[in-house]
N, C-alpha and C positions, 0 to 999 in steps of 0.2 A: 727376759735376760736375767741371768742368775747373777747375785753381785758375787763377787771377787771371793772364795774361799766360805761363802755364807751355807752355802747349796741351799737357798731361798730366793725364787724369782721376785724378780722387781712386777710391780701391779705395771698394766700398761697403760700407757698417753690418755688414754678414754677413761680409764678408770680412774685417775690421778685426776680428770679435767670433770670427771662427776662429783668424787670427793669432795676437791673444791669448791664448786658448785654449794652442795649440801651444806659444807660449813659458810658459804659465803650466806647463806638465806640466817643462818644461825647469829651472822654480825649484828641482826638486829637485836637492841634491848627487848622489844617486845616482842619479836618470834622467839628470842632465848626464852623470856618469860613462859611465852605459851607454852614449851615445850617442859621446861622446867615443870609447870602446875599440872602438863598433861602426866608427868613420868609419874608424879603423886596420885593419880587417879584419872577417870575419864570424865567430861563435863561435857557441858554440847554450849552453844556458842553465848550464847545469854551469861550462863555461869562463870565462861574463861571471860569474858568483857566486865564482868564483877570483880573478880580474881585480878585482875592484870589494871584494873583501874582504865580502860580504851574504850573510845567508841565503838557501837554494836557493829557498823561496816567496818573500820580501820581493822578490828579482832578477824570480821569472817574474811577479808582479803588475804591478812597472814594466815589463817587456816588454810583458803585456797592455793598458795603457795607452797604452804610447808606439805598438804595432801601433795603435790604434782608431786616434787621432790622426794616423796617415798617417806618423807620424815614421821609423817601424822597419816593416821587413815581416821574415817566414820562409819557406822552402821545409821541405818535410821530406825527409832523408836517410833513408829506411830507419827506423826508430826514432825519431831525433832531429829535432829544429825546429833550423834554423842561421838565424838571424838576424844581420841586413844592415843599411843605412842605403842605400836607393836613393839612385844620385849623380845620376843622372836627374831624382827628383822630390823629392830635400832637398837638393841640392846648395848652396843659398843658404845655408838653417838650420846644415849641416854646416859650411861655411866659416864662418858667424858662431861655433860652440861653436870649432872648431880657433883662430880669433884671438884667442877672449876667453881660454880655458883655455890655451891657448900663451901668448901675453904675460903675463897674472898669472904663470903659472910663471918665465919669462925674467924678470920683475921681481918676482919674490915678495918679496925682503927691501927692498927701493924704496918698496913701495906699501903704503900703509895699510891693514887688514882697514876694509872697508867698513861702515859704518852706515847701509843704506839701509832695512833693514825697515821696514814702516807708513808708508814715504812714500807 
């Protein structure tokens, strides 16, 4: 359905209920993190549980979740899974974590800790 005078259709119900979805896995501090340290480069799971200060299962369960969701993918090395943040097909999501996690940092002491829960 096109809004009102835009001539740009609205995404539909399933798109809008995936969307969601995708930023809903993103609410967490430590999948943002992952994703955050994946958009800086790729590591495989030893390294992001380094990086991110998490247990070695606690890291590869949010990896398991952020791969279904399309967020993270892997290749395997030899042994090892190295995971990635395709710039190809998150490149939007990547840019949106890099502005929000970038600027609260640059204004960390500025900005208020947020009270949003349960809204």
């Amino acid at each position: 359905m096109a809004a009102a005078g835009s001539g740009f259709e609205d995404p539909s119900a399933d798109v809008l209920d995936r969307a969601a979805a995708a930023f809903g896995l993103l609410a967490s501090p430590a999948r943002l993190h992952i994703v955050w340290a994946l958009a800086q480069g790729e590591s495989d799971v030893t390294g992001l549980a380094e990086r991110v200060g998490g247990a070695l299962p606690a890291v590869s369960q949010h990896l398991t979740k952020l791969k279904l969701a399309g967020l993270v993918r892997a290749r395997r090395e030899g042994r090892r899974q190295v995971y990635f943040v395709d710039p190809d097909d998150q490149a939007a999501v990547v840019d949106v974590v890099r502005l929000m996690v970038g600027r609260l940092s640059d204004h960390a002491d500025a900005i208020p800790s947020p009270r949003l829960r349960g809204l």
